[in-house]
Biopython code that builds the backbone (N, CA, C, O; Angstrom):
import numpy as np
from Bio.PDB.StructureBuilder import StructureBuilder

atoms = [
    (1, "UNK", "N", (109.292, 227.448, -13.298)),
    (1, "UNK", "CA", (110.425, 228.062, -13.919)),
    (1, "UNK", "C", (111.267, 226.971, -14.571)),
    (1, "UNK", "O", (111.450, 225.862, -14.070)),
    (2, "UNK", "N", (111.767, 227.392, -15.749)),
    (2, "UNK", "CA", (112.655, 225.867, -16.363)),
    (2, "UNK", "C", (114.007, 226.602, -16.073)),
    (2, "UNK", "O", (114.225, 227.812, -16.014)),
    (3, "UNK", "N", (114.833, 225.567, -15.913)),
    (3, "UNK", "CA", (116.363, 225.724, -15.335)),
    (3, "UNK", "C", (117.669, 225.423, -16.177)),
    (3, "UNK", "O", (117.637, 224.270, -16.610)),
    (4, "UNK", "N", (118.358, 225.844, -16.394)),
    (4, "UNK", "CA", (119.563, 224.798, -16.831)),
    (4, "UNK", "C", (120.114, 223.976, -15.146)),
    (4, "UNK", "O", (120.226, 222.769, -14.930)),
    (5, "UNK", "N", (120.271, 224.688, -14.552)),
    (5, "UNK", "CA", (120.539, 224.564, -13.315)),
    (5, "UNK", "C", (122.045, 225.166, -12.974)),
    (5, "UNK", "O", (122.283, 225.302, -11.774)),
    (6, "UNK", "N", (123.002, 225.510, -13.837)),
    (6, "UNK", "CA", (124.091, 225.838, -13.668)),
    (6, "UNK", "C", (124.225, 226.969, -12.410)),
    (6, "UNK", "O", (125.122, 227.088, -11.575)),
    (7, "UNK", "N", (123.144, 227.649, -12.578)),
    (7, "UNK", "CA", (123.791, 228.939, -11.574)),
    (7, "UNK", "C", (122.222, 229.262, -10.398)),
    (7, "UNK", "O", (121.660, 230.246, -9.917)),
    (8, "UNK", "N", (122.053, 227.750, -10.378)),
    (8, "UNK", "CA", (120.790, 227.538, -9.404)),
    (8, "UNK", "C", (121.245, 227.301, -7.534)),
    (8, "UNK", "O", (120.361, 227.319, -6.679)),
    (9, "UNK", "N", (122.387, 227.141, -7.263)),
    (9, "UNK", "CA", (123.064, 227.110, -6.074)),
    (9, "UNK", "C", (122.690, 227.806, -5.181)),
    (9, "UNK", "O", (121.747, 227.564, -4.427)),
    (10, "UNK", "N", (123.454, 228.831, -5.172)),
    (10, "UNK", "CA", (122.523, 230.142, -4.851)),
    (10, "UNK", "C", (121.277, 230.829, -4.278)),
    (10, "UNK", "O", (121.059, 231.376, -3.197)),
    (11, "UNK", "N", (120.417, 230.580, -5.548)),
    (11, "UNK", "CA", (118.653, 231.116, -5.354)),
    (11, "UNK", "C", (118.137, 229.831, -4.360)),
    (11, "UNK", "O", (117.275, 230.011, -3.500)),
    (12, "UNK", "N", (118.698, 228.682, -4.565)),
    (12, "UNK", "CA", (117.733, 227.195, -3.977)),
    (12, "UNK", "C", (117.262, 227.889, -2.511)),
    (12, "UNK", "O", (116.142, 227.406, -2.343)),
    (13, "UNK", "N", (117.393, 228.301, -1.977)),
    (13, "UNK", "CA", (116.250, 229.247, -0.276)),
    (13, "UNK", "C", (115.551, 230.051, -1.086)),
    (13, "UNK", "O", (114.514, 229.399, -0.972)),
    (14, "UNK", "N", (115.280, 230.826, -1.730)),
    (14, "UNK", "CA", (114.891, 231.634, -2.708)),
    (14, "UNK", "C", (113.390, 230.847, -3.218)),
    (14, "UNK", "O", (112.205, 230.992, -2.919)),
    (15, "UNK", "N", (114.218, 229.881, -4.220)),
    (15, "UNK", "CA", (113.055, 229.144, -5.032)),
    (15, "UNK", "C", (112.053, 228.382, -3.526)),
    (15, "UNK", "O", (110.929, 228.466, -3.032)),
    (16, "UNK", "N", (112.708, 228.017, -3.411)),
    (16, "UNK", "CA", (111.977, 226.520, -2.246)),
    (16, "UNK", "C", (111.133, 227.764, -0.981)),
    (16, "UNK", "O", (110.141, 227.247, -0.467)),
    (17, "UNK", "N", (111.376, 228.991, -0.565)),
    (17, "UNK", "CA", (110.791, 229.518, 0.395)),
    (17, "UNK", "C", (109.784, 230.212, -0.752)),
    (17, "UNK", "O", (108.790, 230.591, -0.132)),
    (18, "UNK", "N", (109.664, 230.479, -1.954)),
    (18, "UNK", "CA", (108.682, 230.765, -3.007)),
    (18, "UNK", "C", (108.172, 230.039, -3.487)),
    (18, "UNK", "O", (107.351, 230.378, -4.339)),
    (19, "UNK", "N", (108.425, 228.422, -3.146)),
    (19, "UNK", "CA", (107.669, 227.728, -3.841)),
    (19, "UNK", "C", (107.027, 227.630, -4.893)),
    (19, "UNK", "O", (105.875, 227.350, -5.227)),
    (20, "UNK", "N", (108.685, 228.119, -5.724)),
    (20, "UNK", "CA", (109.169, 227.578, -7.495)),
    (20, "UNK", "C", (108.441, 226.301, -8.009)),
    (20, "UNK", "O", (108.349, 225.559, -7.030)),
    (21, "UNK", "N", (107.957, 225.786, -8.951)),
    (21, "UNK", "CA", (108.001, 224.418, -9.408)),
    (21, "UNK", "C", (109.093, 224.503, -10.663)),
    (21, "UNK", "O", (108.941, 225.236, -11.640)),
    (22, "UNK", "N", (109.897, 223.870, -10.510)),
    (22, "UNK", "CA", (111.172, 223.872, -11.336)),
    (22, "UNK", "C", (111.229, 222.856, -12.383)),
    (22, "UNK", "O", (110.831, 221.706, -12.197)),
    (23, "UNK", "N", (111.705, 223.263, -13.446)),
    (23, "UNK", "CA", (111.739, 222.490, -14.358)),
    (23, "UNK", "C", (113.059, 222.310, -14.885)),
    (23, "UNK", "O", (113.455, 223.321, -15.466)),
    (24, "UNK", "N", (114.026, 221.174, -14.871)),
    (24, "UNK", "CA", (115.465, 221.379, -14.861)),
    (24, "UNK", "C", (115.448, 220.725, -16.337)),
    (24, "UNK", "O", (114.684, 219.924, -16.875)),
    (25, "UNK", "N", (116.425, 221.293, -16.697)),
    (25, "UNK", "CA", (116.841, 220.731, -18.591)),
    (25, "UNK", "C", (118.151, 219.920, -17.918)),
    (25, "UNK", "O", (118.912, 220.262, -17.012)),
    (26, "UNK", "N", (118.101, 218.804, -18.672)),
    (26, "UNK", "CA", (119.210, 217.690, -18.017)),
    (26, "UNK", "C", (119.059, 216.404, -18.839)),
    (26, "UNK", "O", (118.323, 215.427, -18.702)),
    (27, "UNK", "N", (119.939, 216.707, -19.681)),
    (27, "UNK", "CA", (119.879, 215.426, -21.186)),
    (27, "UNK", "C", (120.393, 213.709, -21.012)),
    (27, "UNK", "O", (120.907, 212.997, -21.875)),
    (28, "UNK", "N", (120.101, 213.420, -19.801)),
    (28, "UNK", "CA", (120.367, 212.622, -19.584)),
    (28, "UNK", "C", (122.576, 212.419, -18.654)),
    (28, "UNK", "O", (123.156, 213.267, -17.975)),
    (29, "UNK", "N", (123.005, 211.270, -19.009)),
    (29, "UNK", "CA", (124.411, 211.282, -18.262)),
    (29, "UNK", "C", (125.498, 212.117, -19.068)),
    (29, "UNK", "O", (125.184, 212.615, -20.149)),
    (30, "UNK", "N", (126.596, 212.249, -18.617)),
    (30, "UNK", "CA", (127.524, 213.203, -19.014)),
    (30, "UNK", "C", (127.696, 213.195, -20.721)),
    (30, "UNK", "O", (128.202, 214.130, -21.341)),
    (31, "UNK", "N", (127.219, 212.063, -21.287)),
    (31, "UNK", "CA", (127.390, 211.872, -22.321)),
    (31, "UNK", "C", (126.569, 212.587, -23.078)),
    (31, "UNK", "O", (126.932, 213.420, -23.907)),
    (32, "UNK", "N", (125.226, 212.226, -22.766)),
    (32, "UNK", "CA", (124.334, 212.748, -23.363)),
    (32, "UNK", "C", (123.795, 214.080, -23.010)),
    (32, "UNK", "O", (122.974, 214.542, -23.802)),
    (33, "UNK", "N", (124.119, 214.819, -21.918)),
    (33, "UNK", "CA", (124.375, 216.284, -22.011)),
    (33, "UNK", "C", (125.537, 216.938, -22.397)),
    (33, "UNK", "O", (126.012, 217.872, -21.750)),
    (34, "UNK", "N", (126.136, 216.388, -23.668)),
    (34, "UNK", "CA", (127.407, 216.579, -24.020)),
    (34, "UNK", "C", (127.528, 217.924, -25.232)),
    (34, "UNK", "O", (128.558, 218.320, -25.777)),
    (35, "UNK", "N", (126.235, 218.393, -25.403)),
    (35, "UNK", "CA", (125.592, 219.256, -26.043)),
    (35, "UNK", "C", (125.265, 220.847, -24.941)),
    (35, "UNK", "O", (124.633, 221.860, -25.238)),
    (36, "UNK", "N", (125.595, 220.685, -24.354)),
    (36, "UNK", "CA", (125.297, 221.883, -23.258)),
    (36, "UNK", "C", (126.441, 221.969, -22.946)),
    (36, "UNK", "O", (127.035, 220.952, -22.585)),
    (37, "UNK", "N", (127.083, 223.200, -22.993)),
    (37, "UNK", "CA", (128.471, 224.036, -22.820)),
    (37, "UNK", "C", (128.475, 225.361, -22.285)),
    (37, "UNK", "O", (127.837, 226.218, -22.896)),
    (38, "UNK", "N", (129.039, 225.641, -21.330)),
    (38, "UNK", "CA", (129.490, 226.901, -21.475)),
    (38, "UNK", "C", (130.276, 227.566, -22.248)),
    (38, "UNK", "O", (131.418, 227.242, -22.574)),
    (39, "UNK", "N", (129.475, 228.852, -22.672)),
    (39, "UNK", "CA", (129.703, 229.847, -24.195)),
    (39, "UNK", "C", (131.410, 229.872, -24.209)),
    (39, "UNK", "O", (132.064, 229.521, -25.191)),
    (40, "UNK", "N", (132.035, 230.384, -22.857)),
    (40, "UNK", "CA", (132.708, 231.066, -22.357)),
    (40, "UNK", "C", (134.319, 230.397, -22.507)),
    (40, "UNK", "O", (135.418, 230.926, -22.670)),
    (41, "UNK", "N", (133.811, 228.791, -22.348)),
    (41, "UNK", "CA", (135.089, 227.631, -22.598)),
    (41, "UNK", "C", (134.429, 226.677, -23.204)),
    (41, "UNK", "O", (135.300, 225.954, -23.687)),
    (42, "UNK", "N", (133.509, 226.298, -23.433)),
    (42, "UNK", "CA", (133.047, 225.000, -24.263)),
    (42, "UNK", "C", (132.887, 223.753, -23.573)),
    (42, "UNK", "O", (132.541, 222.675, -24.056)),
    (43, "UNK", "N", (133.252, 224.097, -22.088)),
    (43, "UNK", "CA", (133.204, 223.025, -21.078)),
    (43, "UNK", "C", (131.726, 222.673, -20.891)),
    (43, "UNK", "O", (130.816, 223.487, -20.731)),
    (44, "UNK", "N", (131.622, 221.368, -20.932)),
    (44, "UNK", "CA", (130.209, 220.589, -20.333)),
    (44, "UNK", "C", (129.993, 221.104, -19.227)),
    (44, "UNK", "O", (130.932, 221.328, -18.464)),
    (45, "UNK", "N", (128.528, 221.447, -18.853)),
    (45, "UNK", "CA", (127.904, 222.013, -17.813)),
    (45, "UNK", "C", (127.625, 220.631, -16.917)),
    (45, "UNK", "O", (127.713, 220.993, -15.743)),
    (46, "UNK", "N", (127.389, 219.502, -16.956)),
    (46, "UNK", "CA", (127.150, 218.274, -16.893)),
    (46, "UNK", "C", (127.600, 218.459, -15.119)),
    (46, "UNK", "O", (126.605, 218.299, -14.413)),
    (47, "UNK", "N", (128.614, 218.694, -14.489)),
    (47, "UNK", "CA", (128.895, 218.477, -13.151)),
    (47, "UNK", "C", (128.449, 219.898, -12.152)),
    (47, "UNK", "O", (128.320, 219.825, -10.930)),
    (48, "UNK", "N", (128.294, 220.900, -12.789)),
    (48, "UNK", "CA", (127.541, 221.482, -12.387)),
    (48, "UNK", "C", (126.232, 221.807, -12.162)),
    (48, "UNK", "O", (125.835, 222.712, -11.427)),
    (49, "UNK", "N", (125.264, 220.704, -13.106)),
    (49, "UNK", "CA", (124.104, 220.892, -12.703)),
    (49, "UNK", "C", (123.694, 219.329, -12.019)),
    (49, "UNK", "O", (122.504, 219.055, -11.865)),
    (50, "UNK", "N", (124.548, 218.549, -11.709)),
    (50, "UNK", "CA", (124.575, 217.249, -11.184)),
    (50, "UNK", "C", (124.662, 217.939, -9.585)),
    (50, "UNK", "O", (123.900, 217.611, -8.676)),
    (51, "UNK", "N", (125.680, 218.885, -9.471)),
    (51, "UNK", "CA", (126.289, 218.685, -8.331)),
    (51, "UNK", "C", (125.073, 219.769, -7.682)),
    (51, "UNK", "O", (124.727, 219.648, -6.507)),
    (52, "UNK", "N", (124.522, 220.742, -8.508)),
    (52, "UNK", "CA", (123.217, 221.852, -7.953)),
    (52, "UNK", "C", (122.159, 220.972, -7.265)),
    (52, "UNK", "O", (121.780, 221.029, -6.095)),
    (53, "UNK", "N", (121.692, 219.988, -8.439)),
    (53, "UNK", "CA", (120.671, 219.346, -8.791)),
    (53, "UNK", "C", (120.779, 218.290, -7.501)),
    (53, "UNK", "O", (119.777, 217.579, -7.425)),
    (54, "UNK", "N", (121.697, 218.058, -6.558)),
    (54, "UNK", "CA", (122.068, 216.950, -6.048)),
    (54, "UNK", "C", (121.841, 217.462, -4.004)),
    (54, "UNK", "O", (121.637, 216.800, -2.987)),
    (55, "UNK", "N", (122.065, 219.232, -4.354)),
    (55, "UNK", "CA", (121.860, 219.585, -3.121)),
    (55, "UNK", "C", (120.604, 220.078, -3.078)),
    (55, "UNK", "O", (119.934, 219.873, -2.066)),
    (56, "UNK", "N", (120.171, 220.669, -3.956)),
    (56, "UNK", "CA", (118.579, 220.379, -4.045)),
    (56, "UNK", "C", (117.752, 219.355, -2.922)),
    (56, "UNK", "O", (117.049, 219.506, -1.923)),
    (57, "UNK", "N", (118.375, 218.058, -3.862)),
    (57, "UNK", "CA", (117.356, 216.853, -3.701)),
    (57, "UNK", "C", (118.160, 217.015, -2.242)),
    (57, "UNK", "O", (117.336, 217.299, -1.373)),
    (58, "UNK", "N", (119.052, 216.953, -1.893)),
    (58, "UNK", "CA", (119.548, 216.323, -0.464)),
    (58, "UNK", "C", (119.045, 218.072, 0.879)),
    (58, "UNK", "O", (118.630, 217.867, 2.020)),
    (59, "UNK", "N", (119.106, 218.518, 0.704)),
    (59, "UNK", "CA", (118.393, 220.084, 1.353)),
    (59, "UNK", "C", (117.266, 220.035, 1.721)),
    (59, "UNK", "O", (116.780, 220.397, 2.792)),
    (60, "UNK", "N", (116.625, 219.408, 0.504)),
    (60, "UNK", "CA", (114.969, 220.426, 0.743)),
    (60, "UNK", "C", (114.154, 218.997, -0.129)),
    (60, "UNK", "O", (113.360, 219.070, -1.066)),
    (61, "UNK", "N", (114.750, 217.587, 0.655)),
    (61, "UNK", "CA", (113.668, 216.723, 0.100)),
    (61, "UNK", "C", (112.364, 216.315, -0.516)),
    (61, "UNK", "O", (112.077, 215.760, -1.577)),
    (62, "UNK", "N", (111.488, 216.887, 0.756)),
    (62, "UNK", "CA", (109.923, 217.158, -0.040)),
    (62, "UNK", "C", (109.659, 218.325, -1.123)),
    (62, "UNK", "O", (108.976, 218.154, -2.133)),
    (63, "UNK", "N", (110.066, 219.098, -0.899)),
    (63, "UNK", "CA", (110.382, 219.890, -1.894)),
    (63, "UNK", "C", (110.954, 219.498, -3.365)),
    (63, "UNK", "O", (110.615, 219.992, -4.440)),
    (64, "UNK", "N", (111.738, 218.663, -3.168)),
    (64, "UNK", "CA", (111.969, 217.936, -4.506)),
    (64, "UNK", "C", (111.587, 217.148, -5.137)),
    (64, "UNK", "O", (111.948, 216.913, -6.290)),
    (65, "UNK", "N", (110.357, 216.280, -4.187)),
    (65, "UNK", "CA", (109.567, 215.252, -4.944)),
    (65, "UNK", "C", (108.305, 216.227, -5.486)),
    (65, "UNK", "O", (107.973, 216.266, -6.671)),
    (66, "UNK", "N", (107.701, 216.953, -4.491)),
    (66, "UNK", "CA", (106.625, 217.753, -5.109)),
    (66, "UNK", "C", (106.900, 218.814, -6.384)),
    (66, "UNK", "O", (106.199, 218.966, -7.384)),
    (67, "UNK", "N", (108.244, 219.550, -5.994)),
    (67, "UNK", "CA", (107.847, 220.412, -7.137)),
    (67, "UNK", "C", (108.788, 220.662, -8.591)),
    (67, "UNK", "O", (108.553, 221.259, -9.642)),
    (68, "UNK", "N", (109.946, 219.896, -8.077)),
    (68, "UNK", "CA", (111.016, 219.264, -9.496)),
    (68, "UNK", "C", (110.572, 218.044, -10.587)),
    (68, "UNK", "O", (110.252, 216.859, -10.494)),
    (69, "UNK", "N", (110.716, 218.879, -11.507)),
    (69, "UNK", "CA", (111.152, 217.726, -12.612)),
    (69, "UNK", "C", (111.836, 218.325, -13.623)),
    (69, "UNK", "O", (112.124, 219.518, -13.717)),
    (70, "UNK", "N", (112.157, 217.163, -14.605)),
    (70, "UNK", "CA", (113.001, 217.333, -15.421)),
    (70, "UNK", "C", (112.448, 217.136, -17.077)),
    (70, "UNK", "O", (111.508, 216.433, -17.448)),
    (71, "UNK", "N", (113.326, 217.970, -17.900)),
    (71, "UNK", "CA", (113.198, 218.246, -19.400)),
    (71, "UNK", "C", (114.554, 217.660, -20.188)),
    (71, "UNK", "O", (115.730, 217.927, -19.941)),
    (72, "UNK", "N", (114.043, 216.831, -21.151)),
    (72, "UNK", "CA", (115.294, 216.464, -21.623)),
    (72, "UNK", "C", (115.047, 216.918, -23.171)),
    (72, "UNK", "O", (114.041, 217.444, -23.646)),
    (73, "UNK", "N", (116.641, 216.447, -24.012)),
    (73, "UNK", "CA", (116.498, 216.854, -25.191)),
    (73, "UNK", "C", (116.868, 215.463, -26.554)),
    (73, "UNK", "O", (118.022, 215.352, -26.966)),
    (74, "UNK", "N", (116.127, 214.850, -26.911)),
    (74, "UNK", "CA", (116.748, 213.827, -27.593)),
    (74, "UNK", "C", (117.490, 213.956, -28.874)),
    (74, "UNK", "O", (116.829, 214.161, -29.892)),
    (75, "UNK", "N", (118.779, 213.862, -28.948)),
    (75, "UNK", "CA", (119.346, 213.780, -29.573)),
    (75, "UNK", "C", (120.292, 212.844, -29.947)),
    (75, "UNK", "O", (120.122, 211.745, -29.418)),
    (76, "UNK", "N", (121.604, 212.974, -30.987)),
    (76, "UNK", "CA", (122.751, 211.949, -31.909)),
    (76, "UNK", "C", (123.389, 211.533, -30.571)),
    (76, "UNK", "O", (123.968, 210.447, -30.604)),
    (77, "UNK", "N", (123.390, 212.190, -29.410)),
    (77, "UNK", "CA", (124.317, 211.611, -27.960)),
    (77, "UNK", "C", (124.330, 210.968, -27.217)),
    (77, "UNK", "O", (125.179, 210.341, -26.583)),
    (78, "UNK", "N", (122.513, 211.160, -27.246)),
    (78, "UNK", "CA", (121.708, 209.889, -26.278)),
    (78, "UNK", "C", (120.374, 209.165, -26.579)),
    (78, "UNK", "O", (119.908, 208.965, -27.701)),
    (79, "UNK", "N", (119.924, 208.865, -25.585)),
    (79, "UNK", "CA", (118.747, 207.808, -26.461)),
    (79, "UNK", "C", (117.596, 208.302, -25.489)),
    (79, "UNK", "O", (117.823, 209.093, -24.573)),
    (80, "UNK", "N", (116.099, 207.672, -25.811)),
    (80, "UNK", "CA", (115.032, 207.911, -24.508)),
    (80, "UNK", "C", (115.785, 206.768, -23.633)),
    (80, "UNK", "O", (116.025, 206.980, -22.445)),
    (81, "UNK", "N", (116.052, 205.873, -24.095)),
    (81, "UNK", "CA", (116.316, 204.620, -23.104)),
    (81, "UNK", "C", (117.352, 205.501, -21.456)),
    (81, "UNK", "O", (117.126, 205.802, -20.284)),
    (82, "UNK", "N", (118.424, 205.555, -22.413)),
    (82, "UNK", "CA", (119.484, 206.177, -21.890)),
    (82, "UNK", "C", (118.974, 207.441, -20.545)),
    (82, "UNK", "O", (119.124, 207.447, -19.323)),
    (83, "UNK", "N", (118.385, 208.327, -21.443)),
    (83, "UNK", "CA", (118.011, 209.475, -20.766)),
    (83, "UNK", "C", (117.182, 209.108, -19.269)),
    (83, "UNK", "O", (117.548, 209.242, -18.101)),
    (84, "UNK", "N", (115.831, 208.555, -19.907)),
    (84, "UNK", "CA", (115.114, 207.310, -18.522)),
    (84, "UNK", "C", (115.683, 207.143, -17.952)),
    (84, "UNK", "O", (115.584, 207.797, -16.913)),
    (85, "UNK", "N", (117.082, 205.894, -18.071)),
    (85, "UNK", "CA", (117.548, 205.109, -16.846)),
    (85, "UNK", "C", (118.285, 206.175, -15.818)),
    (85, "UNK", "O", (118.400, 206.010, -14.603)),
    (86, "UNK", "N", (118.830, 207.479, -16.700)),
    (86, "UNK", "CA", (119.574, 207.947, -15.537)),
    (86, "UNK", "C", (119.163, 209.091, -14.758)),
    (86, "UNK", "O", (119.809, 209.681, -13.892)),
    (87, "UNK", "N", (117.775, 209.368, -15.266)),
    (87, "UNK", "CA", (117.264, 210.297, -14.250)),
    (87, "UNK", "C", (116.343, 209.633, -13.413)),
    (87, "UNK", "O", (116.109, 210.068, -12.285)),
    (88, "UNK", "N", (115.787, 208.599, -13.868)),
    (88, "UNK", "CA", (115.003, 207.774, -12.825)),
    (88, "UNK", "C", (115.838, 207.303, -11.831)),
    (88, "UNK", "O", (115.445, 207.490, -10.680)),
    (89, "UNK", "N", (117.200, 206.574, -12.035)),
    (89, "UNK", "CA", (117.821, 205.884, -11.273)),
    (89, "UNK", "C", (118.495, 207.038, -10.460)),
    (89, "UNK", "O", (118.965, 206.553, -9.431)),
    (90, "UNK", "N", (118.680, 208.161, -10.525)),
    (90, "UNK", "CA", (118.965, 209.315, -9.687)),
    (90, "UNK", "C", (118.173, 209.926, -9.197)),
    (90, "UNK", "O", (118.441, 210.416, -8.100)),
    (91, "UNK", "N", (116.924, 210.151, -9.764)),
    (91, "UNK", "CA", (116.183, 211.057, -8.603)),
    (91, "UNK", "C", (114.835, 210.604, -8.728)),
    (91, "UNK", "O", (113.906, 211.237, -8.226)),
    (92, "UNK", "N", (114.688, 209.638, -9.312)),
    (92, "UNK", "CA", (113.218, 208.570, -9.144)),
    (92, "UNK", "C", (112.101, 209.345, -9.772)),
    (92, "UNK", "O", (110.910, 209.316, -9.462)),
    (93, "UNK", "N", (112.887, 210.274, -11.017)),
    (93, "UNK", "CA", (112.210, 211.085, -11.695)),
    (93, "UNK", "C", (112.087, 210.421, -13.303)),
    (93, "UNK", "O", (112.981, 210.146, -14.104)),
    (94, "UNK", "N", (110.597, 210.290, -13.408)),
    (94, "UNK", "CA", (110.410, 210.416, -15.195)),
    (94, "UNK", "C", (110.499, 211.635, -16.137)),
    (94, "UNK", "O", (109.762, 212.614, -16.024)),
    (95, "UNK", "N", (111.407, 211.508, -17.024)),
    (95, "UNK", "CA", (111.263, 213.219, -17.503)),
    (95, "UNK", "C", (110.674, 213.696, -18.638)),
    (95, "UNK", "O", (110.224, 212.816, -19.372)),
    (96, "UNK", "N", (110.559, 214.658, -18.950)),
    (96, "UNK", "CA", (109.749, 215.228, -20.335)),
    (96, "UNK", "C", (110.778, 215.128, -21.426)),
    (96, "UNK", "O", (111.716, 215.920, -21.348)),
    (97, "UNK", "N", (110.748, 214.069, -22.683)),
    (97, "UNK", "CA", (111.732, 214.177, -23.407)),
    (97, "UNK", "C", (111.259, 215.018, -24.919)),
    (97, "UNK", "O", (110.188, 214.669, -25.416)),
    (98, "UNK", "N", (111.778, 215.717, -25.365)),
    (98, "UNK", "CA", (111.244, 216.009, -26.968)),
    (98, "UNK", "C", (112.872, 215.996, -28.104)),
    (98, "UNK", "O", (114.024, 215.777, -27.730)),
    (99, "UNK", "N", (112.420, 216.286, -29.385)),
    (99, "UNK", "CA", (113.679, 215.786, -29.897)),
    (99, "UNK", "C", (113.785, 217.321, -30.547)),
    (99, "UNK", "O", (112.970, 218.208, -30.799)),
    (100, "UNK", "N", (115.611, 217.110, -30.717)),
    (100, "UNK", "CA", (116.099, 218.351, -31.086)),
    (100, "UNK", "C", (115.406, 218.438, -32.582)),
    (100, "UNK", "O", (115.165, 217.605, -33.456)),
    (101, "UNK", "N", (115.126, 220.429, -32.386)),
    (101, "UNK", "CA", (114.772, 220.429, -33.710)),
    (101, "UNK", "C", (115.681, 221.549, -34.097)),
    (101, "UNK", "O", (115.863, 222.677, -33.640)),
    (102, "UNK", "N", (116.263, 220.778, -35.225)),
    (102, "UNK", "CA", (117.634, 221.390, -36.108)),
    (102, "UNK", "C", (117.124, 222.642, -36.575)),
    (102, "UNK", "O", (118.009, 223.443, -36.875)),
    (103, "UNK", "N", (116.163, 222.964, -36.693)),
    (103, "UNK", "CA", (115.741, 224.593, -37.384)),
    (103, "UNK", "C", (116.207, 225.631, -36.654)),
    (103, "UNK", "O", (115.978, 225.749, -35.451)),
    (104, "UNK", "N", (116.922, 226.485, -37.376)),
    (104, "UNK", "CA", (117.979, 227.624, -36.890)),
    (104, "UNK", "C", (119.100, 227.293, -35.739)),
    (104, "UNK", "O", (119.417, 228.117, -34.881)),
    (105, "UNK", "N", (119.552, 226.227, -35.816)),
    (105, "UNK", "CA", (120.614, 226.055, -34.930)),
    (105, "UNK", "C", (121.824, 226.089, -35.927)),
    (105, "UNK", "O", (122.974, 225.964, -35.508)),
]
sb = StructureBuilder()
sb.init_structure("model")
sb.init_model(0)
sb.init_chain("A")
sb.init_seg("    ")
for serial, (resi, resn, name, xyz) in enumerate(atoms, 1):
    if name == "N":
        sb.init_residue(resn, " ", resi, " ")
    sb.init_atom(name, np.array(xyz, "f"), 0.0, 1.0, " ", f" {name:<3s}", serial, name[0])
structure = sb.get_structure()
């Protein structure tokens, strides 16, 4: 299942006793998910899927090495470099990066 993760709190007994393989969208640090907003206020989703994404990993450990990873989006905000260092250096994850494609946005 791919995630934003915003409203993943919740289901995490859900996914992990179904043994989800999750795929979280997460553009790298606050900066560079600076492109993901909620519709509703325009606020960065950025600490909410840090803070989901964070009880995850700390809950249901093996579970998070086996069946999480992450999707990023390259874009004007961040870099591959960028994106790499901060999901590796957080969850010792390499992620799937592809680049935004401007068609119909």
């Amino acid at each position: 299942m791919t995630t934003n993760a915003t409203l993943m709190r919740k289901h995490i007994p859900f996914l992990v006793e179904h043994n989800f393989v999750l795929l979280i969208s997460l553009d790298g640090d606050e900066k560079g998910h600076s492109y993901r907003v909620y519709a509703k206020n325009n606020k960065n989703s950025f600490s909410e899927v840090i803070k989901n994404v964070d009880i995850l990993q700390r809950d249901y450990p093996a579970y998070f090495v086996d069946k999480v990873s992450f999707n990023a989006v390259l874009h004007n905000r961040n870099s591959i470099k960028d994106i790499y260092t901060f999901i590796y250096n957080r969850y010792n994850k390499i992620p799937r990066v592809a680049q935004l494609a401007p068609g119909g946005v």
